[in-house]
Structure formats: structure tokens, C-alpha cells
N, C-alpha and C positions, 0 to 999 in steps of 0.2 A: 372389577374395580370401579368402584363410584367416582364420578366425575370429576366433584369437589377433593376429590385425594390427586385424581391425576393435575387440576389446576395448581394443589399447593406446589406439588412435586415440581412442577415444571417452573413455578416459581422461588422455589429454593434453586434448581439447579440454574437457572438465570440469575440468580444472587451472586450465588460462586463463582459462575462467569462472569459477571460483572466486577467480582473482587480482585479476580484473575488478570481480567483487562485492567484495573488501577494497578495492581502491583507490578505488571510486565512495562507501562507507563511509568512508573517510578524509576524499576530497574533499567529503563533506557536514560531515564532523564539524568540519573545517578553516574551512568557508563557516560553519557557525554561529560558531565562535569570531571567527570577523573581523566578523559580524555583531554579537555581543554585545559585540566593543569599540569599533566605529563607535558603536553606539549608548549607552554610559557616556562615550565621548569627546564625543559630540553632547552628552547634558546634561549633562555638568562645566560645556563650553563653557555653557549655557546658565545654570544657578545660579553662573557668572563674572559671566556681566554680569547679574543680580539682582544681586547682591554691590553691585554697582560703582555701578549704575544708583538703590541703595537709599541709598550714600552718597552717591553727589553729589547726589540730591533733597532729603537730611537736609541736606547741608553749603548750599544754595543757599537753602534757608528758613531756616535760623540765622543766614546772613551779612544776608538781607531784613530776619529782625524786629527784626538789631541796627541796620540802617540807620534802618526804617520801623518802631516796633516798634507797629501800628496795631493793635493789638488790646488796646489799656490803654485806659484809659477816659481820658476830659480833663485832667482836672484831674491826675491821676497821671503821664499822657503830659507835663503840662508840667512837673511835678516833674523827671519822668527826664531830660527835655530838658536843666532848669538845672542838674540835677548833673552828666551827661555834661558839660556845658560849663564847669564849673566845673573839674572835674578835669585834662578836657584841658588848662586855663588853664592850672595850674597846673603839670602835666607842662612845658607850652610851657615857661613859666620857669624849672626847673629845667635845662631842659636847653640855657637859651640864657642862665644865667646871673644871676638873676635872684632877689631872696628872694621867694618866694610871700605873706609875710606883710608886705613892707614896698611891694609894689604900687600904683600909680599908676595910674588907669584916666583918662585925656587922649582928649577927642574932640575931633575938628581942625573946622573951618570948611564943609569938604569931608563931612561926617560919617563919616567912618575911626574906629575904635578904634583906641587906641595902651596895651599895657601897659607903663610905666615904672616902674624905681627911682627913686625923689625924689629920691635923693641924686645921684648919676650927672647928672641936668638939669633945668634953671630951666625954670620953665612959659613964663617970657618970652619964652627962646631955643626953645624948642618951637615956640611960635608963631608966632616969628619964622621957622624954617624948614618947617613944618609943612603949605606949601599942598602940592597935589596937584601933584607935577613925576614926572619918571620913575623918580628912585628913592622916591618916596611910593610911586608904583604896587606896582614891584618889591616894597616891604617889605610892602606887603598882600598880594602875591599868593602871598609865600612863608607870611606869615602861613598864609592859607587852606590851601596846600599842608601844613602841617606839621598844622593842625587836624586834616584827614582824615587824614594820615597815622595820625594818636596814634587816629582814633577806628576805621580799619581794626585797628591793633594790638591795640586793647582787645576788639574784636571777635571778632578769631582768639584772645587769650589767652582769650576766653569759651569759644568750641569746643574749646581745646584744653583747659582745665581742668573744666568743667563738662560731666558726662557725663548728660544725664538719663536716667531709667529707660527699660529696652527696650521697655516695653509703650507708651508714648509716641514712639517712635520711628518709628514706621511705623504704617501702618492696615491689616486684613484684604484692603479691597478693593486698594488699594493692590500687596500682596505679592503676589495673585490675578493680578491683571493685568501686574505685568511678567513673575510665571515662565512664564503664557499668551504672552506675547507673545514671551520669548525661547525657548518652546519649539518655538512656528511658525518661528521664525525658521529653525531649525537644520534644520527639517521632522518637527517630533516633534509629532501632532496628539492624542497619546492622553491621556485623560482622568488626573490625577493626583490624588493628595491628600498634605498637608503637614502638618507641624507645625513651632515655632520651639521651643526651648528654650536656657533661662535659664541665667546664669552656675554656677548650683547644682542644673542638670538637669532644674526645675520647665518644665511645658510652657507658655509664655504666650501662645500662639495653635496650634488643629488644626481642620484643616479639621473636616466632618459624618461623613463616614466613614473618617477615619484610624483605626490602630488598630495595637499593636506588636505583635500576633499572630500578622500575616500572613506568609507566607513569599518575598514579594518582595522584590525588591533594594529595599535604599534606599542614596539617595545624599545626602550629607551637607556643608555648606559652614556656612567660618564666617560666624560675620554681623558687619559693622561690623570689618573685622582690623586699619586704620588709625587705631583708637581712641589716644589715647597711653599709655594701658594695655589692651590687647584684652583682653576678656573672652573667657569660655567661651562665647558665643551662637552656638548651632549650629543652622542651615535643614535640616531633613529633610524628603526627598520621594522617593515611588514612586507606580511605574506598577501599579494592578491587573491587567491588562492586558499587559504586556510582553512574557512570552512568547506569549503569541499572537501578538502584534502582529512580534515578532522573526522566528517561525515561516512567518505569510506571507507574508514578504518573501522565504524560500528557496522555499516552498511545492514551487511550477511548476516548478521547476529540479528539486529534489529528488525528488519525485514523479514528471517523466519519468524522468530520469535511472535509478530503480530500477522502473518500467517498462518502460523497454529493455531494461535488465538481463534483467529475469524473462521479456521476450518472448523476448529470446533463448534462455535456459534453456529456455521450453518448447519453442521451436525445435529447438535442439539435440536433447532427451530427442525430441522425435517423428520427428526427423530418424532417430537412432539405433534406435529402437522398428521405425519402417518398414526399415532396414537389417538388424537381425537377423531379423523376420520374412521380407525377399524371401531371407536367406541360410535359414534355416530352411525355407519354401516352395523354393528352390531344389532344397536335399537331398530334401525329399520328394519331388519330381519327379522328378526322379532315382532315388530309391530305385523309386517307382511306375513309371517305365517300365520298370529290371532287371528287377522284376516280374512287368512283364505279360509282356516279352518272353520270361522262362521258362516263364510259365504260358500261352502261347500257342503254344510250342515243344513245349510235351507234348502236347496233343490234336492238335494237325498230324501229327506226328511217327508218333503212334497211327494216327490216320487215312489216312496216304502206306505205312504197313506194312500195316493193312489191305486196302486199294486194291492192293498190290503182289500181296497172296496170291493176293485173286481173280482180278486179270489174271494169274498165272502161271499157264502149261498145264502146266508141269510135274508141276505139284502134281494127283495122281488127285481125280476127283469127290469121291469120297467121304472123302477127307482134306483136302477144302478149309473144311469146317465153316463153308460160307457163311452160314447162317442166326447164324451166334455171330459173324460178323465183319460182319455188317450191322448186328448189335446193339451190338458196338465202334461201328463208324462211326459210327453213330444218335444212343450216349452222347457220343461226342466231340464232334461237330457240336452238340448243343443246351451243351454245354460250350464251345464257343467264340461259340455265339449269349449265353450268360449274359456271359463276358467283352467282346465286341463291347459288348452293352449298359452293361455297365460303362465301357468308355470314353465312350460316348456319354455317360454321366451326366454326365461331367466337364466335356462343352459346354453345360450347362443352366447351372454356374455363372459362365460368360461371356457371361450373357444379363444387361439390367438387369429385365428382365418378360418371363415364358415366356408362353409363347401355349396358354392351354390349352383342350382340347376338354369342356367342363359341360357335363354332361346326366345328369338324375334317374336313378341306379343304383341297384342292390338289394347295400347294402352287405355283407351275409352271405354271399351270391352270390360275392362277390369274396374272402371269407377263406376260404371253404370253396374255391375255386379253390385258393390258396396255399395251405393243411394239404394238398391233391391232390396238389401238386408236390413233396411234402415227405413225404409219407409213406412211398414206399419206402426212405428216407436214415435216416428215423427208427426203422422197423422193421428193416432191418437194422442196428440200434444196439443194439436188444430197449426201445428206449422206446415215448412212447406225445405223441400229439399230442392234449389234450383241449381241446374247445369249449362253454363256456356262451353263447349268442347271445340274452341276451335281453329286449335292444332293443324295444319294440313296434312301432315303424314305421321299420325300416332301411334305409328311400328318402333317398337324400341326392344334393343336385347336386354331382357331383365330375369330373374328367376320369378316366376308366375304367382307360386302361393305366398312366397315372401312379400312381395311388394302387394298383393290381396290385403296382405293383413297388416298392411302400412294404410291403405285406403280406408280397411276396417276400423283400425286405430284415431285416426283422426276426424273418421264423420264421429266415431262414437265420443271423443272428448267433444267436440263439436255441441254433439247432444246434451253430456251430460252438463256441460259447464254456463247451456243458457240460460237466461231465468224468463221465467214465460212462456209465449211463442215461439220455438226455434224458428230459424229461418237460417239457413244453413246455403250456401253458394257454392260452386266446385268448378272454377275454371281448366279452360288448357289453352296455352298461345307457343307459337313458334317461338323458338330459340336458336342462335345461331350457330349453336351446336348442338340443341335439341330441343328437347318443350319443357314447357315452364308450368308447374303445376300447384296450384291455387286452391284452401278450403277457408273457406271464412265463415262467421260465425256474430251472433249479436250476443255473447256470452258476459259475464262477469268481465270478464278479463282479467289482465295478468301485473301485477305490480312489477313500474319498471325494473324494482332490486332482486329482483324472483328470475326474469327475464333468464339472464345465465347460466341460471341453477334447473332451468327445467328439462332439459336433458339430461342432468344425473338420473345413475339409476337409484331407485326407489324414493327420489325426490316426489314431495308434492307440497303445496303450494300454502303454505300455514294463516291464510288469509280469506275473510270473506264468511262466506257457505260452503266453501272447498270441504271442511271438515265433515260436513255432512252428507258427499257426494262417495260413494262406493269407487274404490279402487285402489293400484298397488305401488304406484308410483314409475310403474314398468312401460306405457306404450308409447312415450314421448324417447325414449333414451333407446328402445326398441326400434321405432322409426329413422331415428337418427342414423343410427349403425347400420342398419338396410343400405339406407340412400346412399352414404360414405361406400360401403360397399360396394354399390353400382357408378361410384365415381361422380357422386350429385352432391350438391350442397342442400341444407336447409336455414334458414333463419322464419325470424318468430318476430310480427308486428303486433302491435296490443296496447288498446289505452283501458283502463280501470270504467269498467261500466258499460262500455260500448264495445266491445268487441276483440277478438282477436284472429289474426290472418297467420298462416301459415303456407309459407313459400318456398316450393321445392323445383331448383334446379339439374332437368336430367339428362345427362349428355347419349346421345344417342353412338357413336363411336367410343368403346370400350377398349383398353388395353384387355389382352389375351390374358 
């Protein structure tokens, strides 16, 4: 798949996610607002019935103490008695015809009350009809009837004309316990606080920690609204609490919900990351076999010409310059043993743990090998390969030919990447846990944003003259893994023009 198809692709599919994260942002912002007005609809309903629940407990004790009003002391209680019953009397009369001032108060035999106009009838004929028969009954019983009726009347004209003050109206605990009780109701268990205020705004009851400071909702009802003139008495109350209390009811919803989201995102970005690097890793494979296969075409090639001279008889003794084309052959041959090896490295990094052969080496031994291998390439350049070695005890457990051709590896980058003269250096110094080992070099160098990258494998260096320097991207990433291997670090120092150092620290104590 071409490149520009994987970049739309991965751009389409980040569209989608993108549209995915706007719409699961909506669909929370949505779920909150349905949430904030479930719950204003929950306590309206609730401070409804306070409302409701506040007047008819008002209205059912006022109609009581006009019935019973047991809380006057005796003697006053009988007063109020004989006026109420006066009045009504006198109401009765007027309304059934009667002068209230020229009244006859007649008790029958039966003991009945009877109020008469004098004039209207003889006490004779009273008497004379006066026993107890059915309609005596009747006229007492409407009697009674009208009594109560005149004293329910006077009762409601009491409610409805006499407003007493609001702070008398209700009790703290009182107003506590129904907003408690209809706020369970509705299922609103959070902790509140309220205030009442007066027709002129004065607050006439707040709870302990009310306070108009705060930046919570408050929700507000009248109080008492079927007064026959309402007042301004207005119930305010909030939740401290609310938005939290609002918040974890989406919480789990909300929180998956942009948890998938984001797993997905990183899915995708790693999904994508591994797709251009197998496309990247692909090319380079690619690239690295055209490679090899040229660079193994040339000493074959060398070597099959050779081979031809000396089997040809044609050619006289003394014009076959056997000893100069053994020397061809010789070069080429350890020229395609150096390439062999180079592929071979590339199966070390499709191992999960290489098998390696530790045993105590004389590490100088081994660099002084590699500047050997290296010094006819150098001298015919007119450079100069120097060694300071000095280590005091350069015994280290390492595996032998592996770490050879770590030293091989980095005189040879060494070489190839100078321009000019080489002059190539190879320290060793004590370390406090083992030696420190040094190749520096007067080479091009390495661009600080390369720097990290030059341990990948088939990495090389897209800058410069690099492109013109033969090789696979393999002995830096091949080196690296050695040294890790044997429990060392490396890092990489390098300015653009001037040089580059490479610094390997190698612990002489090895885990088993």
C-alpha cells in the first residue's frame, strides 16, 4: 500500500474520532442539562407540597381553636363561650325575623329553648302547644343546625380576615421536617439549608449555615399564596452540595463513555504508529537487500574474473600475474566473508536472548586485533589509528567474537564517515565498575536530530555525504545490543563537521 493511501486513511479515521469525541461531548452536555432539570422539577414539586402541607396545618389549627379554643384560661373560656353564643343568638334572629332587642327567652316543660317575639305569641298558647311532638323536635334540630352553621361562618370570617403575623405561623422544627420529608419523598437526600423572608424582605427564620454568598442554586416559593391578600413571604432553599450530588449520578456513564473514547484514540494513534513503521521497516529491507545484492555482485564478479585468468592456458606464464590475482581473490573473499557476516547480524535481532559464549578476555587484546584489521585502509588514506589503553586490569567476562566485531564495527564507521585524513583514537580508562571504552573519530558527524535514531536498525543517516558511503544501516543497532547484552551502556557524542565520540560503559561483574 502506497504511503499517501495509508496517510488519507489514518486521516479519515481521526475525522471519525474526532466526530465521535464531539458527539459523546454533546451527549454528556445534554445528559447534564436533563439532569439539572429532573432535579429543579424534583424540588419545585417538593417546596409544592411544604407550601400546601404548611397551610392546611395552619388552616386545621385555626378552625380547632375556633371550635375548642382550650388554651384560654376559665374563667375567660366562659366569657368567650357566652359571647359567641350571644352573638350567634342574635345573628339566629335577625335572620329568621326577629328584633334581637324585643326577645323572649320561653323554656318548655321538656326543657327546649325557645327564642320568641312577645308580641307575635301568648305564653298561654306557647304552652298550650309547646310539648315535645315532631315538629318541637324538627324546630330544635334546625335550631342546633343554624347555631353551628353561624359559628363555622364566624370561624372562616376569622381566617379569612385575621392574618396573624408570619413568625407565628409556623415553627422552625415544624418547616425542617416537612421540606426533609418531601424532599425524601421525591428522592433528594442532600443536606439543605433555608431561610423564610418577610413581606419587606426581613429574614424571619434561617437555618445555621445559610448564607446569601454562596453560589448555589436557590429555589424559591411563596409561602401562604391563598391568604385573601398574599403577601410577599417568600421559602428559600439550596443544596450545598448539588453539583456534586448532580455530577455523580452521570459520573459512570460519563467517565466510560470518554474512556472508550480515548482507548480508542490510543488504539488507533498505535494502530497507525505500527503501520507506518512496518511501512518504513518494509522500504528499508528492501532498500538493504538492492544493497547487499550489488555489494555482493562486485566481489563475486572480481573473484569469477580472477578464477577465469588463472584457469586460462591461453594466457603465457609470465603474463598471468598469479601472485596479483591471488591477492584479488584473497581481498574479495574476506570482502564477502565481512558481508556474509553482516547478514548474519540481522538474525541476532530475531532472537528474544542470544546465546552467548562469557569467558574472561583481555580486553586490549581485542582492540588491538581491530586497529590490525584496519590499519592498511587507514594508512592508505595517509591517516593514523591512535591508542591510549589505560585500563589497569582489562580482563573482562565478555563473549569474544561478539564484542571483536563491535570493535570491528566502530573503527570501521570511524573510517568510513571521515572526510580526508582519518585520524581515528581508541581509549580505555578505569571504571568503578569496570572500563570505559572510547572510539572517536574527525568524521562528518552526526545531526543532533539523527542522534536517537542511530541505533535503529537499518537506520542511516539521510544527511551530508552519508548517502554516498556504502552500507546497511546494521553495525550501530548491532553494537548496541552486544553491549546491552553484556550489561553496558552506550551513548553517542557528535557535533556536525567535527567529529563524533562513541562511549561504551563495560561492567566487569556480570549477573549469571
Amino acid at each position: 500500500m502506497k504511503r499517501s493511501y495509508i496517510v488519507l486513511l489514518a486521516v479519515f479515521f481521526f475525522l471519525a474520532i474526532s466526530a465521535l469525541v464531539i458527539i459523546q461531548v454533546r451527549w454528556i452536555d445534554s445528559v447534564v442539562s436533563a439532569e439539572d432539570q429532573e432535579f429543579r422539577f424534583a424540588v419545585n414539586e417538593a417546596l409544592k407540597e411544604v407550601v400546601s402541607e404548611l397551610e392546611r396545618g395552619e388552616t386545621y389549627k385555626r378552625i380547632m381553636s375556633g371550635i375548642n379554643p382550650g388554651t384560654l384560661p376559665e374563667d375567660e373560656q366562659e366569657l368567650s363561650d357566652m359571647s359567641a353564643q350571644r352573638a350567634a343568638e342574635e345573628k339566629l334572629l335577625e335572620k329568621y325575623g326577629f328584633d334581637p332587642d324585643a326577645r323572649s327567652v320561653i323554656i318548655s316543660r321538656a326543657g327546649y329553648t325557645y327564642l320568641l317575639d312577645s308580641d307575635s305569641l301568648g305564653v298561654e298558647s306557647f304552652f298550650e302547644n309547646a310539648e315535645p311532638g315532631e315538629q318541637t323536635l324538627s324546630a330544635g334540630a334546625n335550631t342546633r343546625m343554624t347555631s353551628k352553621i353561624i359559628s363555622i361562618e364566624n370561624i372562616v370570617s376569622r381566617i379569612l380576615h385575621e392574618t396573624p403575623p408570619l413568625r407565628d405561623r409556623f415553627t422552625s422544627d415544624d418547616l425542617n421536617s416537612l421540606i426533609r420529608k418531601s424532599l425524601d419523598a421525591v428522592g433528594i437526600h442532600l443536606e439543605f439549608e433555608c431561610a423564610v423572608r418577610g413581606a419587606y424582605g426581613d429574614i424571619i427564620y434561617r437555618t445555621a449555615d445559610y448564607t446569601e454568598s454562596i453560589e448555589a442554586n436557590k429555589y424559591l416559593r411563596q409561602l401562604f399564596p391563598n391568604d385573601p391578600v398574599p403577601g410577599n413571604n417568600i421559602l428559600t432553599i439550596y443544596f450545598p452540595k448539588e453539583e456534586e450530588y448532580k455530577a455523580s449520578k452521570i459520573a459512570f456513564m460519563a467517565s466510560a463513555s470518554m474512556l472508550i473514547v480515548l482507548l480508542l484514540i490510543l488504539l488507533a494513534t498505535g494502530t497507525f504508529i505500527v503501520i507506518f513503521r512496518q511501512k518504513r521497516l518494509s522500504e528499508i529491507r528492501s532498500d538493504f537487500i538492492n544493497n547487499m545484492t550489488h555489494e555482493l555482485k562486485t566481489p563475486i564478479a572480481t573473484i569469477s574474473l580472477a578464477s577465469q585468468m588463472l584457469a586460462d592456458n591461453s594466457i603465457p606464464e609470465t603474463s598471468r600475474n598469479t601472485g596479483g590475482l591471488a591477492t584479488v581473490i584473497s581481498e574479495e573473499s574476506n570482502r564477502l566473508k565481512v558481508l556474509v557476516e553482516r547478514v548474519l547480524q540481522t538474525a541476532i535481532f530475531e532472537k528474544a536472548k542470544l546465546e552467548l559464549d562469557k569467558h574472561p578476555v583481555d580486553l586490549h587484546a581485542i582492540i588491538l586485533r581491530s586497529v590490525d584489521a584496519f590499519k592498511l585502509q587507514v594508512n592508505g588514506r595517509g591517516g593514523t589509528i591512535s591508542t591510549f589503553l589505560d585500563a589497569s586490569d582489562p580482563v573482562v567476562t565478555i563473549d569474544e567474537t561478539n564484542f571483536f566485531n563491535v570493535m570491528l564495527n566502530l573503527v570501521d564507521n570511524a573510517l568510513k564517515y571521515s572526510i580526508g585524513i582519518p585520524e581515528i583514537t581508541i581509549t580505555t580508562a578505569a571504571w568503578h565498575r569496570g572500563i570505559v571504552i572510547t572510539v572517536s573519530d574527525n568524521g562528518i558527524g552526526i545531526p543532533r536530530e539523527h542522534i536517537k535514531h542511530i541505533f535503529e536498525k537499518f537506520y542511516r543517516v539521510p544527511a551530508g555525504n552519508t548517502h554516498n558511503i556504502k552500507g546497511f544501516g546494521l553495525g550501530l543497532s548491532y553494537v548496541k545490543k552486544i553491549v546491552e547484552e553484556h550489561y553496558g551502556t552506550i551513548k553517542v557524542e557528535s557535533q556536525t563537521g567535527k567529529g563524533t565520540r562513541i562511549i561504551i560503559h563495560l561492567p566487569k561483574e556480570q549477573p549469571k
